[in-house]
N, C-alpha and C positions, 0 to 999 in steps of 0.2 A: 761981707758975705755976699757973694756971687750967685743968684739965681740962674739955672740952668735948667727950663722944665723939661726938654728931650732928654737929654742924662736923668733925669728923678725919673722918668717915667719907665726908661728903659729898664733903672736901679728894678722898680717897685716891678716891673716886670720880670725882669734875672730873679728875684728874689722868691717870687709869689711860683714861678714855675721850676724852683732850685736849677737853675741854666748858669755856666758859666761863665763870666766876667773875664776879659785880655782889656789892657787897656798900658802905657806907658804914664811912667810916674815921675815927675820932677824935672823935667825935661832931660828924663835919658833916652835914647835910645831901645834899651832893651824892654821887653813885653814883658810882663806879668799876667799871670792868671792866676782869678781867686775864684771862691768859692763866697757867693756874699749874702752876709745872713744878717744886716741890721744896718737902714740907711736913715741917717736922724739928724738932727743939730748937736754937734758939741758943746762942749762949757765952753770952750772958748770960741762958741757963735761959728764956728765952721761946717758948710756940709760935711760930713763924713761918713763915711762907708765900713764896718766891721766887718773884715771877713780873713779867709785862710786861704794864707798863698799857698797855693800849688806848685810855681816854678816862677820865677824872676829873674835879675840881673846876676851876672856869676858873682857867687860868696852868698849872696840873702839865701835865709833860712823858709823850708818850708812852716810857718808858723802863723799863730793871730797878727792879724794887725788890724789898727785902726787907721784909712786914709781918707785923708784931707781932699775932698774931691775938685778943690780951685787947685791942685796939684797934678793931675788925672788929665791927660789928654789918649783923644784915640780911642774911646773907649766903644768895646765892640761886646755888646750877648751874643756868645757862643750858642750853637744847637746841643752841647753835652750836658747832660745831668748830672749832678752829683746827688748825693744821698745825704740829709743832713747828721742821719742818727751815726753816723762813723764820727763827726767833732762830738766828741762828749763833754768837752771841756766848755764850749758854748753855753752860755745864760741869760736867758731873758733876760730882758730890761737892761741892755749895757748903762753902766755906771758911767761912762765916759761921756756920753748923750743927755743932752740938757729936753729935748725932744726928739722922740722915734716916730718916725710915718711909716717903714715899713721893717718889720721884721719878721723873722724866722720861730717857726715854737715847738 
């Protein structure tokens, strides 16, 4: 597990000010923007990030995901707001998360 405190800080920042997240995942090439509402440790010891993609590589779905932040390169807070109460489907306390430092409520 990879500490990263500019990245968490910026997370807890994106997150606290609902600002949008662009960042490259997995070393593709293409951008991703989410909407990120819950930055924690997973069960399997990894930073990760919960949130709703907006737009991605061609074919990914706009949907939840949870990422692996040692995966995450690029990662830039956007100045656009989103609005959380449009994800309904969002739940405290992600279950995937063994510990949360910052989330969305």
């Amino acid at each position: 597990m990879k500490s990263n405190t500019a990245l968490h800080l910026n997370l807890h920042h994106a997150i606290s000010q609902q600002l949008l997240v662009a960042f490259r995942y997995n070393d593709q090439d293409d951008w991703r923007v989410v909407e990120p509402f819950c930055l924690g440790l997973t069960r399997a010891n990894n930073w990760g990030l919960r949130a709703f993609q907006r737009s991605g590589p061609v074919g990914s779905k706009t949907s939840w995901k949870l990422f692996n932040l040692d995966k995450a390169q690029d990662l830039r807070v956007l100045s656009q707001q989103f609005s959380a109460e449009v994800r309904e489907q969002y739940r405290v306390g992600d279950k995937q998360m063994q510990t949360i430092f910052r989330q969305l409520y």
